[in-house]
Residue, then its C-alpha position, 0 to 999 in steps of 0.5 A: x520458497x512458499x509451497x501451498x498444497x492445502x488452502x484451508x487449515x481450519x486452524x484460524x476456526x477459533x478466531x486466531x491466526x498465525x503471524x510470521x513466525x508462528x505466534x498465535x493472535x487474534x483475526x482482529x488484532x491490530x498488527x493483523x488489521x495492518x498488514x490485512x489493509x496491506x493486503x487489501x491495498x494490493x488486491x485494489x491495485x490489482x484492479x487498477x492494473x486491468x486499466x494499466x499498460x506499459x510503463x504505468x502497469x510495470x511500475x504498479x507491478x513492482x508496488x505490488x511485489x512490495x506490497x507483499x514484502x511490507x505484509x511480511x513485514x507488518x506480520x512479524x512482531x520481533x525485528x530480529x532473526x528467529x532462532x530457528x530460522x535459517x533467515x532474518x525476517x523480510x523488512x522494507x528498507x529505506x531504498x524502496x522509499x527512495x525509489x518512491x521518492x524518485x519516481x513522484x519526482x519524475x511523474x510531477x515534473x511533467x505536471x503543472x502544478x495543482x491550483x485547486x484540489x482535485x476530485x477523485x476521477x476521470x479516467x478508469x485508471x485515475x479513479x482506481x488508483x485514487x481509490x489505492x492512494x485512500x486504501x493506502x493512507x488507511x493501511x498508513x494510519x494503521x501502522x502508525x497506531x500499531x506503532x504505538x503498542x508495538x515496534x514497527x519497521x520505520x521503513x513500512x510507515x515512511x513506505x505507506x505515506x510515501x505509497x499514497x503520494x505516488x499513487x496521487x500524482x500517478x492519478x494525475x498522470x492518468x489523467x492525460x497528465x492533469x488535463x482530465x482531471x476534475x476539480x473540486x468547486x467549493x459550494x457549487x452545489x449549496x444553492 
């Protein structure tokens, strides 16, 4: 259980910060700027939710609550349990990918397919959650990059590129179900 008497620590003062099992780096170290755009997603997504109801805003809950275990993935550098810790470190895992997966297969069955790219838009909901599949595919290509100084959980890379995809089609379900949505018109305004 988290417990958070005191909110300021003046420990990050010098421009370091602790990761998940207390090694001390710098606020802008690569592994730091992940999960910080990890957070930041979240914090999008919570906006998007003020437009959200029933099942749209159940599902976006649930990607929250993930969203906070992909941070706690992404602030731990080892893959293995720490010797003085009474529990192995929270990873992502595969099933949360494949409950993405399962559940874009659902939304875009319902959708007719796309004809031209779409612009982001229409409805309140739509354009948050256009703005959350960017921010995601920003905190993606960050884990990527850490991926190649550092070992990254394969599950939180595969969970971001997944997370963007959903976050698309979700727009489009926002948009009365791609009705509203509003087409990019290549050079329609070079004249």
């Amino acid at each position: 259980m988290v417990v958070l008497n005191k909110i300021y620590t003046k420990t990050g003062d010098a421009g370091e910060t602790a990761l998940g099992n207390g090694a001390r780096v710098a606020k802008h170290a690569m592994r730091v700027t992940a999960y910080g755009t990890a957070d930041e997603l979240n914090a999008f997504l919570g906006v998007a939710r003020l437009a959200a109801t029933g099942d749209a805003d159940t599902a976006l809950s649930r990607i929250q609550n993930d969203l906070f275990d992909l941070g706690a993935d992404l602030c731990r550098r080892d893959m293995e349990k720490d010797a003085d810790s009474e529990y192995p470190p929270l990873r992502m895992t595969d099933a949360q990918v494949t409950r993405l997966e399962a559940e874009i297969d659902a939304m875009n069955g319902n959708l007719e397919p796309l004809r031209s790219f779409i612009l982001p838009g229409g409805s309140t909901l739509s354009a948050h959650l256009h703005v959350c599949r960017t921010v995601a595919r920003r905190a993606e290509r960050l884990a990527v990059e850490l991926a190649t100084m550092e070992a990254v959980n394969p599950a939180a890379v595969k969970y971001l590129n997944r997370l963007s995809d959903w976050f698309f089609v979700a727009a489009r379900i926002a948009n009365d179900g791609g009705k509203d949505d509003v087409l990019w018109v290549p050079g329609a305004n070079r004249d």
